[in-house]
N, C-alpha and C positions, 0 to 999 in steps of 0.2 A: 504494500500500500504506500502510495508517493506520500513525505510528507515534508510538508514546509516550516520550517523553525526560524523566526522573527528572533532576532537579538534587539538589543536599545539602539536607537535612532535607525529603523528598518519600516519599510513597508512590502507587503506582498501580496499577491494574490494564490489562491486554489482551485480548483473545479473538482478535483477529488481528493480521498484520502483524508489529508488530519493537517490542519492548521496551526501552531502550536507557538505562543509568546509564553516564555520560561523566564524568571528568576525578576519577577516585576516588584521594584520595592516601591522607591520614591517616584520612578516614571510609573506612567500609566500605558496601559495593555488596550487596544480598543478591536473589538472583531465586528463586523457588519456580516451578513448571509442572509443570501436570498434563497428561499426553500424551493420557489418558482423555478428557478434557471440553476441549483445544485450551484450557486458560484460564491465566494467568501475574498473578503479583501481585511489586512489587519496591520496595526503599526503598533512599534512598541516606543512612545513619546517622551521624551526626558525633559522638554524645554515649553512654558506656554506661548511666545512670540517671538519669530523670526526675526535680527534685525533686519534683513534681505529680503524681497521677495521669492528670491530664487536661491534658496541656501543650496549646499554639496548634500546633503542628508533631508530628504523631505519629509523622511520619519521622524524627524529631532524636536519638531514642532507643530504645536498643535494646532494653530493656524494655516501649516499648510500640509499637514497630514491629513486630516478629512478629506480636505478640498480636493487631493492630489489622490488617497483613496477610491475616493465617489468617482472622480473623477475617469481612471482604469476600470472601474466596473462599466460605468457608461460606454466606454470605447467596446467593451464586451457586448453591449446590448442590452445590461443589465440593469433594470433600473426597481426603486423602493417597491414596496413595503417590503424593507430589512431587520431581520433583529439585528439585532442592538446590543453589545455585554462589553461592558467597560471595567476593568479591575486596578487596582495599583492604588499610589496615590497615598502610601504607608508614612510614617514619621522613623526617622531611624534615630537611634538611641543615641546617637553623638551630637543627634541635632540640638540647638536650642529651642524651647517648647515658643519664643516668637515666632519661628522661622516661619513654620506653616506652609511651608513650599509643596508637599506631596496635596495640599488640599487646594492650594494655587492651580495648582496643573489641573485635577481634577475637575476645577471651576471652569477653566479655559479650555477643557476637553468637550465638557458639557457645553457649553456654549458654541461651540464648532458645531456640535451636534444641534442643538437649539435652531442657531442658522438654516443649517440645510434639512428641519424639519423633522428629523429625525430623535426620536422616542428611545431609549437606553430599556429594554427590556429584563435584562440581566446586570446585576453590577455589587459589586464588592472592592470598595474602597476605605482606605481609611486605615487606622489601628497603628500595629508595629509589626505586621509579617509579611514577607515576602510570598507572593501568589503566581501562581501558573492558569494560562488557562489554555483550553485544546477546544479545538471542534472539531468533529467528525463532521463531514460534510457529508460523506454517505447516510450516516442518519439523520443528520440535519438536528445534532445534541453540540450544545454549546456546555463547558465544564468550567467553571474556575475553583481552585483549589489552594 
């Protein structure tokens, strides 16, 4: 079974097999799936605004990871109603409890989303652990863990 493994500041698509954004602390995890067209687009987001329009990494930012996401899907043919599962977005224990950065991103994840009208179906955010999450596109199960 083919499968795609998103590292931080990544974006990709699938059409089968398993999807998989691993080891999500302080970034944020976001998977889109269309159960219509079997097709999944996902980025693993470390940063909330690009100062570039056109960064090297357009997974890095959540400004232009959706956009750049949705965007590959549409060239597919593929268009909403997607779910939606968003994960990350954790506080890590060196941090200072001002920082608030993993819920920064989270907000500016969500709002990408917001934009393009799209509804977060799934989501686990927040805390102090590090999360994985997989979709199986063949069954059309989205996991965070």
């Amino acid at each position: 079974m083919p499968e795609v493994n998103l590292k931080p500041m990544e974006c990709g698509m699938a059409g089968q097999g398993i999807l998989k954004i691993e080891r999500i602390a302080l970034g944020v995890g976001v998977i889109l799936y269309s159960a219509a067209h079997k097709r999944a687009a996902g980025a693993h987001i470390v940063a909330p605004v690009s100062p570039t329009p056109n960064p090297n990494h357009p997974g890095q930012y959540a400004n232009v990871a959706i956009p750049h996401i949705l965007d590959g899907l549409r060239q597919q043919g593929v268009e909403p109603p997607f779910s939606v599962a968003v994960a990350g977005g954790a506080t890590m224990m060196a941090m200072s409890a001002g920082a608030n950065l993993g819920q920064k991103l989270v907000a500016a994840v969500k709002d990408e989303l917001q934009k393009a009208n799209l509804d977060v179906k799934m989501e686990d955010t927040g805390g102090q652990k590090i999360r994985s999450m997989v979709l199986d596109i063949d069954a059309g199960k989205i996991k965070i863990a």
